[in-house]
C-alpha positions as a LaTeX table, in Angstrom:
\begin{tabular}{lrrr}
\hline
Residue & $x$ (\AA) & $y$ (\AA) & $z$ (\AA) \\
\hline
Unk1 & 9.93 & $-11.81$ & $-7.53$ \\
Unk2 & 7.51 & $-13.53$ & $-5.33$ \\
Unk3 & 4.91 & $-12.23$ & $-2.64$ \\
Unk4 & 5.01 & $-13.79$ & 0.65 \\
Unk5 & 2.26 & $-13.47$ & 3.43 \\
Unk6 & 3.07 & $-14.15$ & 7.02 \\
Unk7 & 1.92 & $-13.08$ & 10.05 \\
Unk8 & 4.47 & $-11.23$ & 12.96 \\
Unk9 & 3.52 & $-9.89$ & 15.88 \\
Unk10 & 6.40 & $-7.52$ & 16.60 \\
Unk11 & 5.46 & $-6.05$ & 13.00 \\
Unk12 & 1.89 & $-5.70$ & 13.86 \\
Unk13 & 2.76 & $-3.62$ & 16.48 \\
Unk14 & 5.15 & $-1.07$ & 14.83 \\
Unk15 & 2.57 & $-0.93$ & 12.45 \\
Unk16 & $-0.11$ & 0.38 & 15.18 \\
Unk17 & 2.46 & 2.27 & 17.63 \\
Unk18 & 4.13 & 4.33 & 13.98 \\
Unk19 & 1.02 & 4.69 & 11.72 \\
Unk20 & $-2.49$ & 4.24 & 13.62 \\
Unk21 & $-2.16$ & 7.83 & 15.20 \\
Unk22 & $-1.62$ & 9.68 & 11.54 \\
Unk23 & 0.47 & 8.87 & 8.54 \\
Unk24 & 2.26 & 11.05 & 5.40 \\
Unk25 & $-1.29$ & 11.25 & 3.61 \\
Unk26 & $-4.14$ & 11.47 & 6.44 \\
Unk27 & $-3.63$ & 13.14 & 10.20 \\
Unk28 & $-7.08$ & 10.64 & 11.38 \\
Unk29 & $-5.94$ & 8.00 & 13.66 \\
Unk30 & $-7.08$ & 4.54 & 12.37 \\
Unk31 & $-10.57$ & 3.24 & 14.47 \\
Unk32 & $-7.64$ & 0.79 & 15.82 \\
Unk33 & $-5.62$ & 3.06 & 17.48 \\
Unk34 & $-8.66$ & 4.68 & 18.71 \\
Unk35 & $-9.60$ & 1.51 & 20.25 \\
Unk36 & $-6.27$ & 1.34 & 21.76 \\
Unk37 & $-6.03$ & 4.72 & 22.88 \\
Unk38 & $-9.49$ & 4.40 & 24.51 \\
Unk39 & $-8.21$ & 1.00 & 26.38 \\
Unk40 & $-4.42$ & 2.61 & 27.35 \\
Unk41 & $-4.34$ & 5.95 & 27.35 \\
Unk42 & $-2.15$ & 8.51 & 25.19 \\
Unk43 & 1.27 & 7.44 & 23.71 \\
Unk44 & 0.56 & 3.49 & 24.61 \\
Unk45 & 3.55 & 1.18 & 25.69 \\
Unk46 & 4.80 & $-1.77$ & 23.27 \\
Unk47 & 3.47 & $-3.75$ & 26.00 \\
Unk48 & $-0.11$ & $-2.42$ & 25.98 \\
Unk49 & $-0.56$ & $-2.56$ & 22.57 \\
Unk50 & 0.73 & $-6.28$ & 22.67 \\
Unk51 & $-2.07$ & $-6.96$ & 24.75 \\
Unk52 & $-4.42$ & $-4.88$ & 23.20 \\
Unk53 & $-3.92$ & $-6.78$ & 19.55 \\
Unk54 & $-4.44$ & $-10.25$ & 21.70 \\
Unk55 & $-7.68$ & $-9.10$ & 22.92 \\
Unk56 & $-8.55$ & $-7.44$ & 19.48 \\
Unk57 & $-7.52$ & $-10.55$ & 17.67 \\
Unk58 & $-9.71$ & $-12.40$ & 19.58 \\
Unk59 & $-12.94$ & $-9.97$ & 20.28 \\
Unk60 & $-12.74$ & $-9.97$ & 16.42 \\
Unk61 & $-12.19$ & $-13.84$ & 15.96 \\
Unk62 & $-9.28$ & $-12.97$ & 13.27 \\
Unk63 & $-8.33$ & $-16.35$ & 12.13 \\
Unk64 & $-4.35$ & $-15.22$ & 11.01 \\
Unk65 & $-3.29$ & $-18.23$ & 9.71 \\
Unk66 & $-6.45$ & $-18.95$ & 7.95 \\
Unk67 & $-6.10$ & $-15.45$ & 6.09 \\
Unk68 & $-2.41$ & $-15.83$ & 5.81 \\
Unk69 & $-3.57$ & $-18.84$ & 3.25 \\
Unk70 & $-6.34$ & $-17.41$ & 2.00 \\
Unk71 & $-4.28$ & $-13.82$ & 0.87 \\
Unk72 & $-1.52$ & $-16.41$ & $-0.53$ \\
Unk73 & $-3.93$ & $-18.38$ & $-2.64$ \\
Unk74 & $-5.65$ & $-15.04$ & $-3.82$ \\
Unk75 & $-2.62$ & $-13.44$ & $-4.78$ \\
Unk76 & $-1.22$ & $-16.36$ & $-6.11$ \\
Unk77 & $-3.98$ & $-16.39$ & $-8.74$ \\
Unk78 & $-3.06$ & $-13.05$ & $-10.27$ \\
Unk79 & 0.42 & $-12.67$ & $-9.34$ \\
Unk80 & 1.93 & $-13.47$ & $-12.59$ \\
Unk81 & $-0.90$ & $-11.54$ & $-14.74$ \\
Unk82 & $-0.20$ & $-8.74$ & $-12.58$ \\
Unk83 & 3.93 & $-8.68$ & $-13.14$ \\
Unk84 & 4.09 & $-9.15$ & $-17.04$ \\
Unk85 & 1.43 & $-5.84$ & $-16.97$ \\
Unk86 & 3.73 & $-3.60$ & $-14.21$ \\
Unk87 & 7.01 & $-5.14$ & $-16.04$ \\
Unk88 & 5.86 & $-4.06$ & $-18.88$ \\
Unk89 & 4.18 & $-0.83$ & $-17.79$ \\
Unk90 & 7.77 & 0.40 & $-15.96$ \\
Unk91 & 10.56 & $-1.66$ & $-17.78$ \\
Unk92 & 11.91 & $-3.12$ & $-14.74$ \\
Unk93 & 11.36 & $-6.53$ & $-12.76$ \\
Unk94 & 12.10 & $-6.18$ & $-9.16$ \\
Unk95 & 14.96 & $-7.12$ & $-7.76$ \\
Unk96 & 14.29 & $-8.88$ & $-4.33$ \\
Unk97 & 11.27 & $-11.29$ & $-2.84$ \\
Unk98 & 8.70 & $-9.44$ & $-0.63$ \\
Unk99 & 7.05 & $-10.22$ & 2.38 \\
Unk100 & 3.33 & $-8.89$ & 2.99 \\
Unk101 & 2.88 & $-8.88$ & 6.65 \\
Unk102 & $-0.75$ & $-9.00$ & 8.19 \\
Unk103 & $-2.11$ & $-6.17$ & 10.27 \\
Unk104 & $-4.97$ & $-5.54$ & 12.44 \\
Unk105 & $-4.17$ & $-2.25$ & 11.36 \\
Unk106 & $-6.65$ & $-0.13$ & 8.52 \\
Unk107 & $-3.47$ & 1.75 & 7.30 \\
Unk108 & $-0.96$ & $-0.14$ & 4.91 \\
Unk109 & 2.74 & 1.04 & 5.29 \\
Unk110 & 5.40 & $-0.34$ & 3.04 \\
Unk111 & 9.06 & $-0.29$ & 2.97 \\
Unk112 & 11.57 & $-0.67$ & $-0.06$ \\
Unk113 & 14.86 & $-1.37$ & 1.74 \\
Unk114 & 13.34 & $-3.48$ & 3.96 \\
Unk115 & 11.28 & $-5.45$ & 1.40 \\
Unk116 & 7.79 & $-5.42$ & 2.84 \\
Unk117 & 4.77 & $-4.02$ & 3.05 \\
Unk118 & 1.21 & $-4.71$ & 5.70 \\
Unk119 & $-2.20$ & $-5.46$ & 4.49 \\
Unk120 & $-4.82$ & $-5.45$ & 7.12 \\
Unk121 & $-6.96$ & $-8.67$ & 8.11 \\
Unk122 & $-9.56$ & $-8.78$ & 7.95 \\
Unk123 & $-9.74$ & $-7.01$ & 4.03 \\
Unk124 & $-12.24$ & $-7.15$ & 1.72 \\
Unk125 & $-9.79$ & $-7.12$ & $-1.48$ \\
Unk126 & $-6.31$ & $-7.77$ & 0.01 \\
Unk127 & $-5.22$ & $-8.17$ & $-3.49$ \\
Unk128 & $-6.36$ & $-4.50$ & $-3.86$ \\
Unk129 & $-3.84$ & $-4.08$ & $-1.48$ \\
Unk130 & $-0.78$ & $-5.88$ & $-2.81$ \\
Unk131 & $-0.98$ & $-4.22$ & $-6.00$ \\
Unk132 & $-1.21$ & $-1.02$ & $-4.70$ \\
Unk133 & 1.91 & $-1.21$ & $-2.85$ \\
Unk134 & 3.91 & $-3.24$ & $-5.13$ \\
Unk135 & 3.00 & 0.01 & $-7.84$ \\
Unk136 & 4.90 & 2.01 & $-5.34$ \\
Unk137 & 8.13 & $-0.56$ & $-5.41$ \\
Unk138 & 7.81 & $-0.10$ & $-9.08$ \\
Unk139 & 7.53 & 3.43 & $-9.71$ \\
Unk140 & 10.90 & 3.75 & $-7.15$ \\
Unk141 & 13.52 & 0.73 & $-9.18$ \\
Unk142 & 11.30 & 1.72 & $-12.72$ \\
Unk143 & 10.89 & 5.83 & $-12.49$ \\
Unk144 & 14.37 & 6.13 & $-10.48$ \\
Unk145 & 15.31 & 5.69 & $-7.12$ \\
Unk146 & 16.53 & 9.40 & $-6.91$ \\
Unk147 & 13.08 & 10.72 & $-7.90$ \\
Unk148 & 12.21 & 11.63 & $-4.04$ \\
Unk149 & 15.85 & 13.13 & $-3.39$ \\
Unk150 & 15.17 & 15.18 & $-6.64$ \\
Unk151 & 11.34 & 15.81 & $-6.43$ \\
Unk152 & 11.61 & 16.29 & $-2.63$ \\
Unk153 & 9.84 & 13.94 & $-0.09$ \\
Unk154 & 6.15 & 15.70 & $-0.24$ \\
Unk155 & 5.96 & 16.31 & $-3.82$ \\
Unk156 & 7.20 & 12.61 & $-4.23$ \\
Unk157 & 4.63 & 11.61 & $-2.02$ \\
Unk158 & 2.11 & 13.12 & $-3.96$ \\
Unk159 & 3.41 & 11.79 & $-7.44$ \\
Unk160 & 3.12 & 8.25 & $-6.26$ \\
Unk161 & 0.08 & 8.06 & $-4.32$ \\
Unk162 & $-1.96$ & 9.39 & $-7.01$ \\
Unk163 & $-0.04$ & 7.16 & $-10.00$ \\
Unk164 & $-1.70$ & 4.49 & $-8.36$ \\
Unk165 & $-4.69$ & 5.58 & $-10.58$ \\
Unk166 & $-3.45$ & 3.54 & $-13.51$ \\
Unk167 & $-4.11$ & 0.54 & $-11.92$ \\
Unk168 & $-7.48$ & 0.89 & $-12.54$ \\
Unk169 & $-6.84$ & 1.67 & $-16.29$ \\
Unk170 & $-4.25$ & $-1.60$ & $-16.71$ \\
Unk171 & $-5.18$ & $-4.10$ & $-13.72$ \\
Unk172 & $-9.18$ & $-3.41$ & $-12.72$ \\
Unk173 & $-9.84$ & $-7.00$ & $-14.41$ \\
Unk174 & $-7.68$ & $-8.63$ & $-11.78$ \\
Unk175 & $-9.78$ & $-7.05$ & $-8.80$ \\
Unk176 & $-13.16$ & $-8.22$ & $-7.94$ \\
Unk177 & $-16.06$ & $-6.76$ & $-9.83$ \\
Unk178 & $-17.03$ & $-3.20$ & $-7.97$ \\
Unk179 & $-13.57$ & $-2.48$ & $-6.32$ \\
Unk180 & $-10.87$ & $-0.11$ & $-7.45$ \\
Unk181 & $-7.93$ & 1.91 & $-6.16$ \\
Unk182 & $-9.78$ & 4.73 & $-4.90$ \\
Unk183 & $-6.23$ & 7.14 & $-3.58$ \\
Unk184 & $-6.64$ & 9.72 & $-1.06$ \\
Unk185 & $-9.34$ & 12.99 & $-1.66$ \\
Unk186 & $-5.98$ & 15.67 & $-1.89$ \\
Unk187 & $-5.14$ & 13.98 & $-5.04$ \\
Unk188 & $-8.17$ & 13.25 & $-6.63$ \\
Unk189 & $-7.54$ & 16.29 & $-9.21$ \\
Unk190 & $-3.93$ & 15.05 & $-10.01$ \\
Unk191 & $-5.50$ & 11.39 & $-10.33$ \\
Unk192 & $-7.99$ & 12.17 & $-12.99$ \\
Unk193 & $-5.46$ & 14.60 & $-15.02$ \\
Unk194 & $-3.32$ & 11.51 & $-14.81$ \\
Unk195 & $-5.87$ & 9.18 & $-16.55$ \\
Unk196 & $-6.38$ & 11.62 & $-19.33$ \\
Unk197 & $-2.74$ & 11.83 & $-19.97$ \\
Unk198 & $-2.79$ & 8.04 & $-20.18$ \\
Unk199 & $-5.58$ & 7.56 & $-22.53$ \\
Unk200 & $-3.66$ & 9.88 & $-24.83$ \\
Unk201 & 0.12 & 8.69 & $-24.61$ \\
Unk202 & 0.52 & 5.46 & $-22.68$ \\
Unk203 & 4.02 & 6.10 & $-20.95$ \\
Unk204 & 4.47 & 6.31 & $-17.44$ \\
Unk205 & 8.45 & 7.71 & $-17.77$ \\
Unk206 & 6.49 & 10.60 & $-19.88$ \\
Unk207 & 3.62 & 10.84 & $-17.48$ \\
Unk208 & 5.67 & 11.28 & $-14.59$ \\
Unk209 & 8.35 & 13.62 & $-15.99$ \\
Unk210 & 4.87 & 15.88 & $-17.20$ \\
Unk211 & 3.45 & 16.01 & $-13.49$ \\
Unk212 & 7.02 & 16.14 & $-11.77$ \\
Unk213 & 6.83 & 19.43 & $-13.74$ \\
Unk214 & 3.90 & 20.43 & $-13.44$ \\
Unk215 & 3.16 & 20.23 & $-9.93$ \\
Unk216 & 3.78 & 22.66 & $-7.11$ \\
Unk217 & 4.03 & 21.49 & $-3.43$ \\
\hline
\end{tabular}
């Protein structure tokens, strides 16, 4: 499995129009799609917002291709490290290349059927990013991909977001010194419970199977 970064325009601006105004885990609107809201109005055409991410682009002097390259060679550094650990971690390898598509956007969607995910540019730790939302393709293919039909979508939701917290347990050497993944403030609680788990019995099918019980939506 490889990790591709590219930059597409049309993307960008699903990604502003679908999740600036609110998203499954916060109901803020990103400072983007304030920006845009101030500029066009409510409910903003495809149009507007196509100019509005021209003008932001350049008010901002985003350099795309130049952090197209740079989130390539950064990921490319780590990549390899970080799929023996998740392999490993969920006993599965995933099945299909994946494209991370740039964003001017401060809130990361990803897809599984579709094989992507965004990371917003400019970012301070993209790679911060990429492993976050390549945990969530892995917990789907490794944990099962009936888990959210079963679970239900919020309490699947919930599962996932905070699992993220073993990254900093099994991959905070491949982030830059000071930065981890920090998950959303509903699910700090089930985040730290889920450390402590780890540190005593380090299997995620186990650890997920405890909380899926455990855990009331």
């Amino acid at each position: 499995m490889k990790v591709t970064f590219q930059y597409n325009k049309e993307r960008d601006i699903w990604c502003l129009l679908n999740k600036g105004k609110s998203s499954n885990n916060s109901n803020l609107p990103t400072k983007q799609y304030e920006q845009l809201v101030a500029s066009y109005g409510e409910n903003p055409s495809v149009e507007a917002t196509s100019a509005f991410v021209d003008k932001y682009l350049l008010d901002q002097q985003i350099d795309l291709p130049e952090y197209v390259t740079k989130y390539q060679m950064d990921w490319d550094g780590v990549a390899g490290e970080y799929q023996e650990r998740a392999e490993g971690i969920f006993g599965v390898a995933l099945p299909k290349d994946i494209t991370g598509y740039l964003t001017i956007n401060s809130r990361c969607p990803y897809n599984i059927e579709g094989n992507y995910f965004f990371v917003t540019a400019p970012n301070q730790s993209s790679n911060l990013t990429v492993m976050h939302e390549l945990w969530h393709f892995y917990t789907w293919y490794g944990l099962g991909v009936d888990q959210e039909e079963r679970l239900g979508r919020q309490k699947y939701n919930d599962l996932k977001e905070a699992l993220t917290v073993i990254l900093n347990e099994e991959c905070g050497d491949l982030l830059p010194e000071g930065v981890s993944d920090v998950g959303y403030p509903q699910h700090q609680e089930l985040r730290v419970k889920m450390v402590e788990f780890w540190k005593k019995e380090r299997d995620i099918k186990k650890l997920w199977e405890h909380f899926a019980s455990a855990i009331t939506t």
